[in-house]
N, CA, C and O atoms as a Maestro MAE file, in Angstrom:
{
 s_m_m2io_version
 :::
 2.0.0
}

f_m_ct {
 s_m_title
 :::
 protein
 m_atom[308] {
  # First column is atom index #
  i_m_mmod_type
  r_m_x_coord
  r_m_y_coord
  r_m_z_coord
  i_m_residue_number
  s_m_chain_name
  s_m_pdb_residue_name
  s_m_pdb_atom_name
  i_m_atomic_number
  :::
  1 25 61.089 134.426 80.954 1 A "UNK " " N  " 7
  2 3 60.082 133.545 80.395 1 A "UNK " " CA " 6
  3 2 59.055 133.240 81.485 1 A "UNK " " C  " 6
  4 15 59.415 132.750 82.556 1 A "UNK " " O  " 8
  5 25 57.675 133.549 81.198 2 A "UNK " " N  " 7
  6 3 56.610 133.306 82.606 2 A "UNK " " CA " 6
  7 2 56.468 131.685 82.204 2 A "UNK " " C  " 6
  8 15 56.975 131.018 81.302 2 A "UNK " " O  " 8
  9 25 55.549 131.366 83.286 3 A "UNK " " N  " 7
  10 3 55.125 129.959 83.443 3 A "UNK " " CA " 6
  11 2 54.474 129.167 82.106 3 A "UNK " " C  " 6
  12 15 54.611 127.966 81.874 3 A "UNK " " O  " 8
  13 25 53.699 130.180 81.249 4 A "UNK " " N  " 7
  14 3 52.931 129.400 80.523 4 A "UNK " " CA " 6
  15 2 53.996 129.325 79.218 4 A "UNK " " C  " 6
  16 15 54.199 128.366 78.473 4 A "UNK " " O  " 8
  17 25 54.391 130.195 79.205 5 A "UNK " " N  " 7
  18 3 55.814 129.749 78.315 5 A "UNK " " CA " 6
  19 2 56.728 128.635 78.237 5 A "UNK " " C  " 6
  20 15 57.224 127.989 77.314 5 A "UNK " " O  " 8
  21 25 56.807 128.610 79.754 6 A "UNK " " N  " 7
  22 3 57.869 127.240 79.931 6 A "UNK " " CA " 6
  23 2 56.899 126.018 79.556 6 A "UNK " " C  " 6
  24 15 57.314 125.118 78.825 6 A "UNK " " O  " 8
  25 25 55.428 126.007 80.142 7 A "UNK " " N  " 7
  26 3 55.074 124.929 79.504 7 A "UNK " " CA " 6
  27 2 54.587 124.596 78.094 7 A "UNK " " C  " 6
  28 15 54.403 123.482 77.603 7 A "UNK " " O  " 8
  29 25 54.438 125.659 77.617 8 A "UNK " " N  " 7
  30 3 54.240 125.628 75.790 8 A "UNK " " CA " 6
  31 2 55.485 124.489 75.266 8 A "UNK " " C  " 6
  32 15 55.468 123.493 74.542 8 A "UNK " " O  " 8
  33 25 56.575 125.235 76.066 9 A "UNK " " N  " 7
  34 3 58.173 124.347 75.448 9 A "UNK " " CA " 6
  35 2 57.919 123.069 75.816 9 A "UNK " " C  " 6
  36 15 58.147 122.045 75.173 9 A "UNK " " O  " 8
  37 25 57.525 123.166 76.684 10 A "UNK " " N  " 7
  38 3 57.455 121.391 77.993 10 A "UNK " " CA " 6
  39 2 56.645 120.711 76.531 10 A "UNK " " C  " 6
  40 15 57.059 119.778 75.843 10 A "UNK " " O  " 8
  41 25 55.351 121.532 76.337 11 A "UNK " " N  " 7
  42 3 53.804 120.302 75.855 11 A "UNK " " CA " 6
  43 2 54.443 120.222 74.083 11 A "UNK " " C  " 6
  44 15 53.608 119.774 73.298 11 A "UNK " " O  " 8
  45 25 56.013 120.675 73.370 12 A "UNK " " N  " 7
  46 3 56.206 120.406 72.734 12 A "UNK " " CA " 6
  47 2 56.700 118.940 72.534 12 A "UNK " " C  " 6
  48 15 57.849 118.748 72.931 12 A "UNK " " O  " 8
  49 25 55.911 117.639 71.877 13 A "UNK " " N  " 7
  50 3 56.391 116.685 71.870 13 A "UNK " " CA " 6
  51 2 56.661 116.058 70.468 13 A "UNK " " C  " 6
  52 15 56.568 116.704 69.424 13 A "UNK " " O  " 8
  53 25 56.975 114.852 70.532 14 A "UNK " " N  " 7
  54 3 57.226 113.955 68.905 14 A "UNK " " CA " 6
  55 2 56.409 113.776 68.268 14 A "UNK " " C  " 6
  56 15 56.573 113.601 67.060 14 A "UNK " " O  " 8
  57 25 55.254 113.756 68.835 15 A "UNK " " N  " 7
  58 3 53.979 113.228 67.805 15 A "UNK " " CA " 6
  59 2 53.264 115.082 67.752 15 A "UNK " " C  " 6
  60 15 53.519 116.009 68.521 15 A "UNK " " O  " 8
  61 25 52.614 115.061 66.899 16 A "UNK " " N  " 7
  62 3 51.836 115.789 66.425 16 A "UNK " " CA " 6
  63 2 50.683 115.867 67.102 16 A "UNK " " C  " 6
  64 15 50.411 117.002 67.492 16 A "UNK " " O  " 8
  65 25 49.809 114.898 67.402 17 A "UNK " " N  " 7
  66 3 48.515 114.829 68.095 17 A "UNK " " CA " 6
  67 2 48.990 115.192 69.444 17 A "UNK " " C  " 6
  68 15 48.226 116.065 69.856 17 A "UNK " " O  " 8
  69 25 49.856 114.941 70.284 18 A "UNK " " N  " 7
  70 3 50.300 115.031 71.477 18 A "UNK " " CA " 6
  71 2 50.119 116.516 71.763 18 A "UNK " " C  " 6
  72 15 49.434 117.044 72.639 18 A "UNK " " O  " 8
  73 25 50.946 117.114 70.755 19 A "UNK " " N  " 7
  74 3 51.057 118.849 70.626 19 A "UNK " " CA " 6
  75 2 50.113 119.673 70.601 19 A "UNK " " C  " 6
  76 15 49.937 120.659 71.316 19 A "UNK " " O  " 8
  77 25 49.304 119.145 69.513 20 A "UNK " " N  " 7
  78 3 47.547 119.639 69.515 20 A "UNK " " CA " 6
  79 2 46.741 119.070 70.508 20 A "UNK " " C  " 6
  80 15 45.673 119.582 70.173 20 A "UNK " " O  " 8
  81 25 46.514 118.491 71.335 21 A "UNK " " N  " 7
  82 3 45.595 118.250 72.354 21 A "UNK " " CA " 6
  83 2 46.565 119.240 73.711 21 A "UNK " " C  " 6
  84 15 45.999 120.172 74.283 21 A "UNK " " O  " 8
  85 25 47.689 118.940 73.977 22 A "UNK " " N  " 7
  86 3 47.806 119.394 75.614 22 A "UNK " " CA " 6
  87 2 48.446 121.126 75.188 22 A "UNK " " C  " 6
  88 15 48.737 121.760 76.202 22 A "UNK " " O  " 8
  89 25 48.698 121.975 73.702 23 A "UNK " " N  " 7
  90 3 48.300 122.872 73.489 23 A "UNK " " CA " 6
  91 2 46.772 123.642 73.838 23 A "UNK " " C  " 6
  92 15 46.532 124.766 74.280 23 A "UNK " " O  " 8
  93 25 46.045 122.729 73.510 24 A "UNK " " N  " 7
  94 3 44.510 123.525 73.850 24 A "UNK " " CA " 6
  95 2 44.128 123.377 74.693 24 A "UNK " " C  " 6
  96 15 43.194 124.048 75.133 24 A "UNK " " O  " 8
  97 25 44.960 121.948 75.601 25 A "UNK " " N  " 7
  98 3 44.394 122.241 77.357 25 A "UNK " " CA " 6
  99 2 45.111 123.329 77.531 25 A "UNK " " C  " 6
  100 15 44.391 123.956 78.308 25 A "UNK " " O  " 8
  101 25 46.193 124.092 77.308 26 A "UNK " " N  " 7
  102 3 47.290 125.014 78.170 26 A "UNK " " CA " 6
  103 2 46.276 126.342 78.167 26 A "UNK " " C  " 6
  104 15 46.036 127.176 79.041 26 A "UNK " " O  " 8
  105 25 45.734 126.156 76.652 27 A "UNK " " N  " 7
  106 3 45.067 127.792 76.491 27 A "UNK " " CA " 6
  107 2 43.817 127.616 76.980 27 A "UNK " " C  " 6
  108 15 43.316 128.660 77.397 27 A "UNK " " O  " 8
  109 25 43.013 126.456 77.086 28 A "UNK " " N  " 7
  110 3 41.662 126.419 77.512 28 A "UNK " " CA " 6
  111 2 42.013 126.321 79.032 28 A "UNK " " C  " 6
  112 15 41.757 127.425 79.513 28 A "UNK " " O  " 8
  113 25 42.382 125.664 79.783 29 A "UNK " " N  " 7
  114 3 42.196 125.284 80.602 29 A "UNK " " CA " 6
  115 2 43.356 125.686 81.964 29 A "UNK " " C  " 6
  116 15 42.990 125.899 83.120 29 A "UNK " " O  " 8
  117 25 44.558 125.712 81.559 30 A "UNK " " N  " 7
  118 3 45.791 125.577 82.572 30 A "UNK " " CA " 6
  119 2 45.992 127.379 83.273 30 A "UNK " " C  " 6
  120 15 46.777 127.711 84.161 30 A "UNK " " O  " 8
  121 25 45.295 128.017 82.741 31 A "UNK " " N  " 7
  122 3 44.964 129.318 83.123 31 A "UNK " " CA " 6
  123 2 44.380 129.555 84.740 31 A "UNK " " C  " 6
  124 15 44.663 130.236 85.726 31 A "UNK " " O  " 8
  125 25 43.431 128.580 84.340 32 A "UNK " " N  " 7
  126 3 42.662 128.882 85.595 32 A "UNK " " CA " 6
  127 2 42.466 127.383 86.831 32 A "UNK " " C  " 6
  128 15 41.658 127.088 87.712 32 A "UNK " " O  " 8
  129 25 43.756 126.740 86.225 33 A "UNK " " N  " 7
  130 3 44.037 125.605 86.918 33 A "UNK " " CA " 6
  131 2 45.067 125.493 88.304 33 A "UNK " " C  " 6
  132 15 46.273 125.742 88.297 33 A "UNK " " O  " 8
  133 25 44.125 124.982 89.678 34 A "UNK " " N  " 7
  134 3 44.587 124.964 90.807 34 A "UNK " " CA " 6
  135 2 46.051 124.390 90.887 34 A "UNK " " C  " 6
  136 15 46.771 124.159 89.916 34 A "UNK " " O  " 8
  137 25 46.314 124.233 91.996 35 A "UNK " " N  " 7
  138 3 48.222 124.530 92.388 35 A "UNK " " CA " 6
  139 2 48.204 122.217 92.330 35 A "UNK " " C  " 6
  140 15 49.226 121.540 92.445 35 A "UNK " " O  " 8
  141 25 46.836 121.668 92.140 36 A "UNK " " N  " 7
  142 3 47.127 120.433 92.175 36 A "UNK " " CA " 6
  143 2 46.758 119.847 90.609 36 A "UNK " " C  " 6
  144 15 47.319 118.840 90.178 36 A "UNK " " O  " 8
  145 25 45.850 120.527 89.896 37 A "UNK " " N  " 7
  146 3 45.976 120.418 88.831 37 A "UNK " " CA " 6
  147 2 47.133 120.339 88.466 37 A "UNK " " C  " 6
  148 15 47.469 119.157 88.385 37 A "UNK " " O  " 8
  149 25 48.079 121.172 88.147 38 A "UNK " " N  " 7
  150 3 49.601 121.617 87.969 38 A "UNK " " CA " 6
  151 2 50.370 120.960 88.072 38 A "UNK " " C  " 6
  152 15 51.071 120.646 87.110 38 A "UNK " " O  " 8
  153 25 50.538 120.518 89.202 39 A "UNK " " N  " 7
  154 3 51.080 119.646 90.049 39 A "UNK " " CA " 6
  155 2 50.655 118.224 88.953 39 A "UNK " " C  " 6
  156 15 51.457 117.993 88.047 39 A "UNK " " O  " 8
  157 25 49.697 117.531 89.048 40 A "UNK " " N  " 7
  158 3 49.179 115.913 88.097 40 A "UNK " " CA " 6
  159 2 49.406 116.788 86.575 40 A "UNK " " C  " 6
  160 15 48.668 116.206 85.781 40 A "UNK " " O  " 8
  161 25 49.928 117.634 86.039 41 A "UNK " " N  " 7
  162 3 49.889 118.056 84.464 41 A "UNK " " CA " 6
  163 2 51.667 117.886 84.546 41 A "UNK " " C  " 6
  164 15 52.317 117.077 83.884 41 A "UNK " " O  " 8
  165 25 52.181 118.809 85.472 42 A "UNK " " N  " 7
  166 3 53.594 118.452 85.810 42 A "UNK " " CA " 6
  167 2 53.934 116.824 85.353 42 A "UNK " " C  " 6
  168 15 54.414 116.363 84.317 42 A "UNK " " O  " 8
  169 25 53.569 116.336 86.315 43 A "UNK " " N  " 7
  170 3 53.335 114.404 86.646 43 A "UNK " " CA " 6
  171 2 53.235 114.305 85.077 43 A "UNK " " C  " 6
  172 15 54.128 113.740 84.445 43 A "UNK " " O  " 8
  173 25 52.062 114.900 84.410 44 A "UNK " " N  " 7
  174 3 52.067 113.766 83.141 44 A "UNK " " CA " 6
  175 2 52.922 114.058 82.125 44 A "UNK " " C  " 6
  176 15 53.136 113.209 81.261 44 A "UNK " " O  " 8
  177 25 53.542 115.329 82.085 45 A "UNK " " N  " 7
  178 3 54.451 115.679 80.718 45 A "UNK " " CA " 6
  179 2 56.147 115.456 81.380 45 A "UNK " " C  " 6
  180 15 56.996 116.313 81.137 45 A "UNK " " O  " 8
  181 25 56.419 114.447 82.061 46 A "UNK " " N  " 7
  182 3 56.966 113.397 82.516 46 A "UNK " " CA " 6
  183 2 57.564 112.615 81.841 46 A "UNK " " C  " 6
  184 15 58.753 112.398 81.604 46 A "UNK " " O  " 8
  185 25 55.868 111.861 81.304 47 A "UNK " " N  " 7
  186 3 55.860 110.939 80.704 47 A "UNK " " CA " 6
  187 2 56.442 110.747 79.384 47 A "UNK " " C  " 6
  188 15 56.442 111.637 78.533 47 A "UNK " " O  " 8
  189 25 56.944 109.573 79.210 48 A "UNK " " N  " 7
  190 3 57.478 109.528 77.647 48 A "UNK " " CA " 6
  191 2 56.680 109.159 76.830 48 A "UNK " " C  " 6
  192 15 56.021 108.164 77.131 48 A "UNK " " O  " 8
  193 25 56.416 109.870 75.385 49 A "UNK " " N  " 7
  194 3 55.694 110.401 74.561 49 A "UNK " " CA " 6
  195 2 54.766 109.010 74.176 49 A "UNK " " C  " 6
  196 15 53.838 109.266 73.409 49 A "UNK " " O  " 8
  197 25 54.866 107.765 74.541 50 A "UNK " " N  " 7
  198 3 54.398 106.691 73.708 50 A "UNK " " CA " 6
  199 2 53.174 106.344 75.162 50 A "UNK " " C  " 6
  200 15 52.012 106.351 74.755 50 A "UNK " " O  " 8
  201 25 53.319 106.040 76.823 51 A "UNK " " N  " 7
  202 3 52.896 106.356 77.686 51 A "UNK " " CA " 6
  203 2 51.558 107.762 77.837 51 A "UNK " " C  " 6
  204 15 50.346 107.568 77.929 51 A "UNK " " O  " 8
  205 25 52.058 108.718 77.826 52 A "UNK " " N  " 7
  206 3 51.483 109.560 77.172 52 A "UNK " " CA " 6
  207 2 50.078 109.520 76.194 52 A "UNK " " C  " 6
  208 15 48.894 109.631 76.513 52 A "UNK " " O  " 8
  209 25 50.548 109.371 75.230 53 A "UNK " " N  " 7
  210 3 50.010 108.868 74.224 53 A "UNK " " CA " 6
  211 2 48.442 107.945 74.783 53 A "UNK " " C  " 6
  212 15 47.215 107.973 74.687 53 A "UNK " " O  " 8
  213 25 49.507 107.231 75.357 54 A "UNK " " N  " 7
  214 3 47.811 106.112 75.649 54 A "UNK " " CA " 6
  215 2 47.462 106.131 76.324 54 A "UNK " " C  " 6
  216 15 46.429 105.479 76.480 54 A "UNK " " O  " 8
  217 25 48.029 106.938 77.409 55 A "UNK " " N  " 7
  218 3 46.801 108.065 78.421 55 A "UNK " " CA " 6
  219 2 45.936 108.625 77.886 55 A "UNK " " C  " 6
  220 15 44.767 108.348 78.155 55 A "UNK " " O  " 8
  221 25 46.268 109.579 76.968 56 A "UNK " " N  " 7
  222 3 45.498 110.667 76.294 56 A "UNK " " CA " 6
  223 2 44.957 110.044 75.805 56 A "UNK " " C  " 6
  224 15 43.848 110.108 76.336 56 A "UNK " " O  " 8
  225 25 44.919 109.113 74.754 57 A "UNK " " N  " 7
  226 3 44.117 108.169 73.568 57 A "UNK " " CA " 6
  227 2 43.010 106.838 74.137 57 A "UNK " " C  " 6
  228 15 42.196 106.066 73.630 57 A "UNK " " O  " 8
  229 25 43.440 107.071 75.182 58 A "UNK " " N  " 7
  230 3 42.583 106.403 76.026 58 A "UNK " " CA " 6
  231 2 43.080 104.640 75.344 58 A "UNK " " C  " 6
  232 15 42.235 103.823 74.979 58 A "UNK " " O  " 8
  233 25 44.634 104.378 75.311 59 A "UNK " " N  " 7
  234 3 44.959 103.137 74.419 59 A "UNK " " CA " 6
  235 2 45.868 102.390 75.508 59 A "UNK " " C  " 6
  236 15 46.375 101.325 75.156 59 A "UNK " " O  " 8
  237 25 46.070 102.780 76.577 60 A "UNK " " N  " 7
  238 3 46.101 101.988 77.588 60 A "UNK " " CA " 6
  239 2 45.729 102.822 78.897 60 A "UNK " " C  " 6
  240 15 45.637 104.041 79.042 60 A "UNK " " O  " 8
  241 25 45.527 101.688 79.884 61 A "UNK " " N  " 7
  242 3 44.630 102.454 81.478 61 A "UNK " " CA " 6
  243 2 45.105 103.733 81.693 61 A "UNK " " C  " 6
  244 15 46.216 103.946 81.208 61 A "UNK " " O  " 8
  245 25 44.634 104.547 82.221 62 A "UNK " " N  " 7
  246 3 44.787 106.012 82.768 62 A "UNK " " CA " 6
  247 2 45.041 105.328 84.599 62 A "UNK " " C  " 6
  248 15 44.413 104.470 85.220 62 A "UNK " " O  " 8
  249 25 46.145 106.121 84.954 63 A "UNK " " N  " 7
  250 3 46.762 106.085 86.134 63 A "UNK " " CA " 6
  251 2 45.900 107.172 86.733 63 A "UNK " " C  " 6
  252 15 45.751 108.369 86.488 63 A "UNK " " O  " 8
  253 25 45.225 106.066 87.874 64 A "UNK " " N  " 7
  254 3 44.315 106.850 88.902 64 A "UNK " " CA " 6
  255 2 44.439 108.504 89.124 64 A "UNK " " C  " 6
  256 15 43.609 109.392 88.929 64 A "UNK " " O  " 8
  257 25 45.881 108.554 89.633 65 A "UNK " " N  " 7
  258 3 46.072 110.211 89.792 65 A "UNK " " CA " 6
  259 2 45.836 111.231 88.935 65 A "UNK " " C  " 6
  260 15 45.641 112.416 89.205 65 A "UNK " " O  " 8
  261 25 45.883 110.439 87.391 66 A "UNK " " N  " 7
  262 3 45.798 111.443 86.089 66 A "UNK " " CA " 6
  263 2 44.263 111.058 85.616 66 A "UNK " " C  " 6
  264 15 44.138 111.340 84.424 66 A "UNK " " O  " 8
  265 25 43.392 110.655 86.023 67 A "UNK " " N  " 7
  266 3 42.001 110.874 85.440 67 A "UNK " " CA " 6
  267 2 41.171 111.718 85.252 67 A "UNK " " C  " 6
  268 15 40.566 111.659 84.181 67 A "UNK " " O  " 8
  269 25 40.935 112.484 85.926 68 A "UNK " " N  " 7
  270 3 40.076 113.815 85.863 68 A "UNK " " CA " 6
  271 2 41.201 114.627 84.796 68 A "UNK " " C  " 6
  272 15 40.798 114.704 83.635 68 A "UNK " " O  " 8
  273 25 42.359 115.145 85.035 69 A "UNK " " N  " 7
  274 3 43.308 115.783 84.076 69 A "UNK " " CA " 6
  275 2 43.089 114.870 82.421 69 A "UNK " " C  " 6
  276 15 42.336 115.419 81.616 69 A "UNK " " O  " 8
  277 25 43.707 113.626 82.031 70 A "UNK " " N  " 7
  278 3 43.295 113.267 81.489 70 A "UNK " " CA " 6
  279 2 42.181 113.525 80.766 70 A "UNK " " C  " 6
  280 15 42.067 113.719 79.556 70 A "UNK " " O  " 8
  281 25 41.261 113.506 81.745 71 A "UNK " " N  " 7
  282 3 39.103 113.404 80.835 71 A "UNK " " CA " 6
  283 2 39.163 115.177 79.975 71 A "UNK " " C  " 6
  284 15 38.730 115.499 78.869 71 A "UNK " " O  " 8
  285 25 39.889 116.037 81.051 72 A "UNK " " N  " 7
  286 3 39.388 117.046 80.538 72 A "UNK " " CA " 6
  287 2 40.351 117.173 79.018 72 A "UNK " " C  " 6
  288 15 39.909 117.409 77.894 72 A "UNK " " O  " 8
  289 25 41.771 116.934 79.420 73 A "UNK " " N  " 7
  290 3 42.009 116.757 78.163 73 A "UNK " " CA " 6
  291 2 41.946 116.426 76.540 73 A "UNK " " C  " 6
  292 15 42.356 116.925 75.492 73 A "UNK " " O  " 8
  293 25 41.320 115.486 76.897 74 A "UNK " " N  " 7
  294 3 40.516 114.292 76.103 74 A "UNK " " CA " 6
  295 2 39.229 115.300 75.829 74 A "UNK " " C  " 6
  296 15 39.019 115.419 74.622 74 A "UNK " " O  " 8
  297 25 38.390 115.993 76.601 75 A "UNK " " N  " 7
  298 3 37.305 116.982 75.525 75 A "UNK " " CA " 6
  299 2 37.657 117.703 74.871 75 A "UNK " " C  " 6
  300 15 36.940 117.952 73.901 75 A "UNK " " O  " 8
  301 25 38.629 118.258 74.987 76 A "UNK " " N  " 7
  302 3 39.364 119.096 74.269 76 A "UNK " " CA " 6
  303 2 39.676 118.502 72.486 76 A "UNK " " C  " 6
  304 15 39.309 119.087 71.467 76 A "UNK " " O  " 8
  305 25 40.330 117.396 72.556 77 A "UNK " " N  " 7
  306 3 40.479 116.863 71.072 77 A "UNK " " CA " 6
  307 2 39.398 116.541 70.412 77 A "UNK " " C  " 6
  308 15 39.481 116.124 69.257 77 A "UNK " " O  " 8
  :::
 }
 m_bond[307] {
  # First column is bond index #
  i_m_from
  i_m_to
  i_m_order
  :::
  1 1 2 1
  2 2 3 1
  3 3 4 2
  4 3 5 1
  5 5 6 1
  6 6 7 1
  7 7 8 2
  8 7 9 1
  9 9 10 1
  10 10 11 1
  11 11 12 2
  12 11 13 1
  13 13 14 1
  14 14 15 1
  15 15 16 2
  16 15 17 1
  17 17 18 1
  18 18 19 1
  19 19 20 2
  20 19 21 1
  21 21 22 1
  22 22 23 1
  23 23 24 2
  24 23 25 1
  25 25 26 1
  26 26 27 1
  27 27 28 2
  28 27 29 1
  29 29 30 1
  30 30 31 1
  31 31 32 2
  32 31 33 1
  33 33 34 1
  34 34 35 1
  35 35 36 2
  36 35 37 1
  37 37 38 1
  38 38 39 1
  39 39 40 2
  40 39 41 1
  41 41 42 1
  42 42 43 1
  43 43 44 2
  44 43 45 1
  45 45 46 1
  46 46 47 1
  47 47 48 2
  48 47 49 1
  49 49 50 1
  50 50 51 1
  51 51 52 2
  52 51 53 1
  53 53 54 1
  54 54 55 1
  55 55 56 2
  56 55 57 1
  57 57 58 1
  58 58 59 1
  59 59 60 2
  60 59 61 1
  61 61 62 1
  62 62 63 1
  63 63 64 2
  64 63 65 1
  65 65 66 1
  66 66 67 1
  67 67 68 2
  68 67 69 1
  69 69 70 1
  70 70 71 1
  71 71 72 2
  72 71 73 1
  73 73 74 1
  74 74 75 1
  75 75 76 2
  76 75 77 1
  77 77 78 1
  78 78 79 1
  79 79 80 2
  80 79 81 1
  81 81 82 1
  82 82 83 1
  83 83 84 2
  84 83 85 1
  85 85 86 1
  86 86 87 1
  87 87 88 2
  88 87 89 1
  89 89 90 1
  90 90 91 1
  91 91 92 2
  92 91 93 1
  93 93 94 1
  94 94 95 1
  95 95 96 2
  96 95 97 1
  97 97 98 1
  98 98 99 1
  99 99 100 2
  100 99 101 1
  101 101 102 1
  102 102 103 1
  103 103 104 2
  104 103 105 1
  105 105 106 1
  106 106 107 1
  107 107 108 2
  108 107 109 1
  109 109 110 1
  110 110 111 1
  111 111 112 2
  112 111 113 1
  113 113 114 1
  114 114 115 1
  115 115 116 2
  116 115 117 1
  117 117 118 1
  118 118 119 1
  119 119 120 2
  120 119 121 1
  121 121 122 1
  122 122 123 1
  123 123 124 2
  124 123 125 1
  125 125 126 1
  126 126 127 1
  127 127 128 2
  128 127 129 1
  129 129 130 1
  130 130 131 1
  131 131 132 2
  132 131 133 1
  133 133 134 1
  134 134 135 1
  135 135 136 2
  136 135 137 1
  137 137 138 1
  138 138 139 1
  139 139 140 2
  140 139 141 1
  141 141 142 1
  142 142 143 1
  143 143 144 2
  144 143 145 1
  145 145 146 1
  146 146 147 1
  147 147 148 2
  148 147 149 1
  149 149 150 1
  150 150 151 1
  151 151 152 2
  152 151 153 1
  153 153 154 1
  154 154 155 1
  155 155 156 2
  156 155 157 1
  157 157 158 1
  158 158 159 1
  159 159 160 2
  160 159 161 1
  161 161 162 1
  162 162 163 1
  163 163 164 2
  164 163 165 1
  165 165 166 1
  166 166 167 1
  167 167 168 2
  168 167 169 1
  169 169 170 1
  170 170 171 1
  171 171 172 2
  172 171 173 1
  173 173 174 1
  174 174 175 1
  175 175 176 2
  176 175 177 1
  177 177 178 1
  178 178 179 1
  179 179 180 2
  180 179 181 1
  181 181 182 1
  182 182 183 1
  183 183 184 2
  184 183 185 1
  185 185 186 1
  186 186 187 1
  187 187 188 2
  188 187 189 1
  189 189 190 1
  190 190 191 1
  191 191 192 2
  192 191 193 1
  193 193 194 1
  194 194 195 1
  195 195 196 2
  196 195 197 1
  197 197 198 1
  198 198 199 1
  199 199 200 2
  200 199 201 1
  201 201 202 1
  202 202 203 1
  203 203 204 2
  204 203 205 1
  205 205 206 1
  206 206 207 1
  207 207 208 2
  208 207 209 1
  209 209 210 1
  210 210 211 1
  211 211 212 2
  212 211 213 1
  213 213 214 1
  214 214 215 1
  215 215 216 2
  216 215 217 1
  217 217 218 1
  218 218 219 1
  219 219 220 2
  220 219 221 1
  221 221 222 1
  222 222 223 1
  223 223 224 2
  224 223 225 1
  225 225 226 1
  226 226 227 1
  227 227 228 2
  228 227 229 1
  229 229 230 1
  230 230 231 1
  231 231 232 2
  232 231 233 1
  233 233 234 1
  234 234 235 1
  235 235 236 2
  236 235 237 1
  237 237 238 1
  238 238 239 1
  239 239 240 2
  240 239 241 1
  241 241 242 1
  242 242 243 1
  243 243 244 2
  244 243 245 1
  245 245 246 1
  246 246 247 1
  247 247 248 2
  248 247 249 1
  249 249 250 1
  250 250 251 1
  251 251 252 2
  252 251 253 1
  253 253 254 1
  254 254 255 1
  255 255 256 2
  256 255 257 1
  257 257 258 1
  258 258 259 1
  259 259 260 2
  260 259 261 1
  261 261 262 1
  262 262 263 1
  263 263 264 2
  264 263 265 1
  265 265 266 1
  266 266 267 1
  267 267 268 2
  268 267 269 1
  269 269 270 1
  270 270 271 1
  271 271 272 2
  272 271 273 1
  273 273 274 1
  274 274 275 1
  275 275 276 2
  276 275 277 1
  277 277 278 1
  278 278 279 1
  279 279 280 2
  280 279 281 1
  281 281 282 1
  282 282 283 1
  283 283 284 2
  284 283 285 1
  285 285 286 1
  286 286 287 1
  287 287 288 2
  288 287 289 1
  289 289 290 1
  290 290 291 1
  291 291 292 2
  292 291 293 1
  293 293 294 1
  294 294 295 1
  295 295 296 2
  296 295 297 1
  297 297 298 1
  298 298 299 1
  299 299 300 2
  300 299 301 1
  301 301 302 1
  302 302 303 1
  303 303 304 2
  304 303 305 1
  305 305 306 1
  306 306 307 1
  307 307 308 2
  :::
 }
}
């Protein structure tokens, strides 16, 4: 199984919206994403799905380290 595989499984989560947004970062974006990108995307699928959530949804603060990851995410939906 290569890398982007394992994280397809990883960005499978409980909610539905969760799945469809950090799905289309994996194919838009995680391709051509540096070894620290990776690294803060690692960090956020971590997180438990409700956390998460209001990162991405912008429904509670975004943790300094995950902002830029975050934003791009967030164009994506």
């Amino acid at each position: 199984m290569n890398e982007l595989s394992r994280y397809k499984l990883r960005c499978r989560r409980g909610m539905k919206e969760l799945d469809f947004v950090l799905e289309r970062y994996l194919s838009n974006h995680f391709p051509q994403a540096d070894a620290e990108e990776i690294q803060r995307f690692d960090e956020l699928l971590e997180l438990q799905d409700p956390s998460l959530f209001g990162i991405i949804f912008q429904i509670e603060p975004t943790p300094e380290p995950f902002q830029a990851l975050a934003a791009k995410i967030r164009a994506l939906s």
